[in-house]
Phi, psi and omega in degrees: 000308158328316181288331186269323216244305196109150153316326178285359200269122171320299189294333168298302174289354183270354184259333202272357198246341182280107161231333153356132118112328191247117193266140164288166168221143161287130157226118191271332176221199148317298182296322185269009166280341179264353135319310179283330210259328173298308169323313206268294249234322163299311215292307191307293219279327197234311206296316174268334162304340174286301177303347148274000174271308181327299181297296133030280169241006161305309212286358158295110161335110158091021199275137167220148177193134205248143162227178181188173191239101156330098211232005185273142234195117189274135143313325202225036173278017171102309185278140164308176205283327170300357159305321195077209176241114194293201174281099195096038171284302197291012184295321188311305205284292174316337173251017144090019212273001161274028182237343208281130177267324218287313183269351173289336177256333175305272218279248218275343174083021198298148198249173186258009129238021144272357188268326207266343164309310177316310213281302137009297202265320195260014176269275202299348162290344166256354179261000155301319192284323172286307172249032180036016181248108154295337173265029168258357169308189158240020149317133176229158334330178142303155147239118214275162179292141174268154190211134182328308187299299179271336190032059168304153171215190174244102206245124184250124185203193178303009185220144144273145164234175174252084178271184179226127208277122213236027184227033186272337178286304212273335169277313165326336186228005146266342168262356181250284185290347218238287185309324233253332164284355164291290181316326151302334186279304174305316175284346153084047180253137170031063196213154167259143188300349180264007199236131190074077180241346166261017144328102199266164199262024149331321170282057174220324173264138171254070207265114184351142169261001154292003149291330197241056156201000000 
């Protein structure tokens, strides 16, 4: 942040006064610096733009919307385990591909109870399709409506659960504080003009969400 903003930097000192929502980490080596930047780099590219699109459309009379976190990680897919379960893990699994013998015995080795998680996923996934209900399947938990408020989700994994979204401080400030020095940066306010140059001027633009709905 020094480096980008300068010591003198308004926006600097407006990140330096936050700390709500935001946890410190020890980092002792490579590896856990790159665990906190993977961590970091989920929250920025997916986790809090998603929790401000959710909120978004929660927010319309009569708006129904479910989300959930895809959290299972196939052991023998190749990435190391600080990958996690990347972006499209849960594609395999909706299409049914741990019932697959070609990939169970080729590729990932899928275990019998990643098959009864497929089978899971893919009960509340046809009956969203079929009745805009995820809970009348017989998939168990229910799975509750997400709401501005409570921002329930679904976190899927071999077990399902039901959380309640505990990251709004820390998203507050990757959708808000964060954006709003990008945006200054864009505007050349107290930013040196050589930082950040592929930085794109996407925060400026807003285009009704009734195109994406």
């Amino acid at each position: 942040m020094t480096t980008a903003y300068g010591f003198r930097s308004l926006g600097l000192r407006k990140v330096i006064n936050i700390s709500a929502g935001l946890g410190e980490f020890a980092v002792h080596n490579a590896t856990e610096f790159m665990h906190q930047m993977d961590a970091i780099s989920g929250k920025i590219d997916f986790t809090c733009g998603t929790q401000k699109f959710a909120q978004r459309i929660t927010e319309p009379p009569n708006a129904v919307v479910y989300a959930y976190n895809f959290v299972q990680k196939t052991p023998n897919n190749g990435f190391p385990d600080w990958a996690g379960a990347m972006h499209g893990y849960e594609i395999k699994y909706v299409f049914g591909m741990p019932f697959s013998q070609t990939f169970k015995s080729n590729c990932y080795g899928y275990t019998e109870e990643e098959a009864r998680q497929s089978e899971a996923v893919m009960k509340y996934w046809a009956n969203y399709a079929r009745s805009g209900n995820e809970c009348r399947s017989r998939a168990s938990p229910d799975w509750p409506k997400c709401e501005v408020e409570s921002g329930n989700y679904m976190e899927v994994g071999l077990d399902q659960t039901v959380q309640a979204d505990n990251r709004k401080e820390e998203c507050n400030f990757w959708n808000i504080v964060f954006l709003s020095l990008i945006q200054g940066h864009l505007r050349g306010e107290d930013v040196p003009e050589d930082i950040g140059p592929n930085l794109e001027p996407y925060p400026y633009v807003r285009r009704p969400l009734s195109e994406f709905v």
